[in-house]
C-alpha positions as CSV (number, residue, x, y, z in Angstrom):
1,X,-25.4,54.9,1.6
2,X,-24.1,57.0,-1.4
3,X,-26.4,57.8,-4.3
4,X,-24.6,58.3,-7.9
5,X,-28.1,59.8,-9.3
6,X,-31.6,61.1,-7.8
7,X,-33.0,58.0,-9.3
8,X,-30.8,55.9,-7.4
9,X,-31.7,57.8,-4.6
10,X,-35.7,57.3,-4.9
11,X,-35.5,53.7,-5.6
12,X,-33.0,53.3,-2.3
13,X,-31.1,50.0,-3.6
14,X,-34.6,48.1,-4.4
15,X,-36.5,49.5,-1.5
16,X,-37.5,52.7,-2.3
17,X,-41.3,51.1,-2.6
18,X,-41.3,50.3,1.0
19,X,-39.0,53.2,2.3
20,X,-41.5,56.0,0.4
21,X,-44.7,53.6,0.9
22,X,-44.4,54.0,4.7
23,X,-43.7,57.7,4.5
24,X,-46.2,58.0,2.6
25,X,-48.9,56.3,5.0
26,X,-47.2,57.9,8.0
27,X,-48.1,61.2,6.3
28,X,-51.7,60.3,5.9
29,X,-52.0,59.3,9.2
30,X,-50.3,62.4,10.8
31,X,-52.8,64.3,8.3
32,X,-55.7,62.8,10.0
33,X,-54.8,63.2,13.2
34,X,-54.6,67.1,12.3
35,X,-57.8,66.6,10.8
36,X,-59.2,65.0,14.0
37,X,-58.0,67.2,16.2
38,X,-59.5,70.1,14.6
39,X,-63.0,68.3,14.1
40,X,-62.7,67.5,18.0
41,X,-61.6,71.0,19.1
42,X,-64.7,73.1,17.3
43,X,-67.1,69.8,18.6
44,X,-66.1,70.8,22.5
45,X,-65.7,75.0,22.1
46,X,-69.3,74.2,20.6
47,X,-70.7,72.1,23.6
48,X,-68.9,74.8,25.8
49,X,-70.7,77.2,24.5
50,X,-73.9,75.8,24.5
51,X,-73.1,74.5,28.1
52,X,-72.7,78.1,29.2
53,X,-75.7,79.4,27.1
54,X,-73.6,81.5,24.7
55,X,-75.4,81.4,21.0
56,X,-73.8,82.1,18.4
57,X,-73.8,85.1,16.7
58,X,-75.9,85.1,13.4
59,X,-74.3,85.6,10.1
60,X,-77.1,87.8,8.9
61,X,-76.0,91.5,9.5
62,X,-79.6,92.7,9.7
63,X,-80.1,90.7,12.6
């Protein structure tokens, strides 16, 4: 396909809603799924450590 102008090129022959639509929700999903997977990851080092009987160390520096 050859685009004359950047309009042209966003609206992708009358489909450009669709074609950017689905980007667009493949994106959020993707961005999620990073989400997710960072929620999960701290969720299990955290059980680890409580498994193994690590605390955590306190934020107060007096402590």
């Amino acid at each position: 396909m050859i685009w004359n102008s950047l309009s042209e090129f966003w609206s992708m022959g009358g489909y450009g809603e669709y074609v950017w639509g689905s980007f667009g929700v493949a994106a959020l999903f993707m961005g999620i799924e990073v989400a997710q997977v960072g929620y999960e990851r701290k969720q299990t080092l955290q059980r680890l450590r409580m498994l193994q009987g690590v605390q955590e160390p306190s934020m107060d520096p007096l402590a």
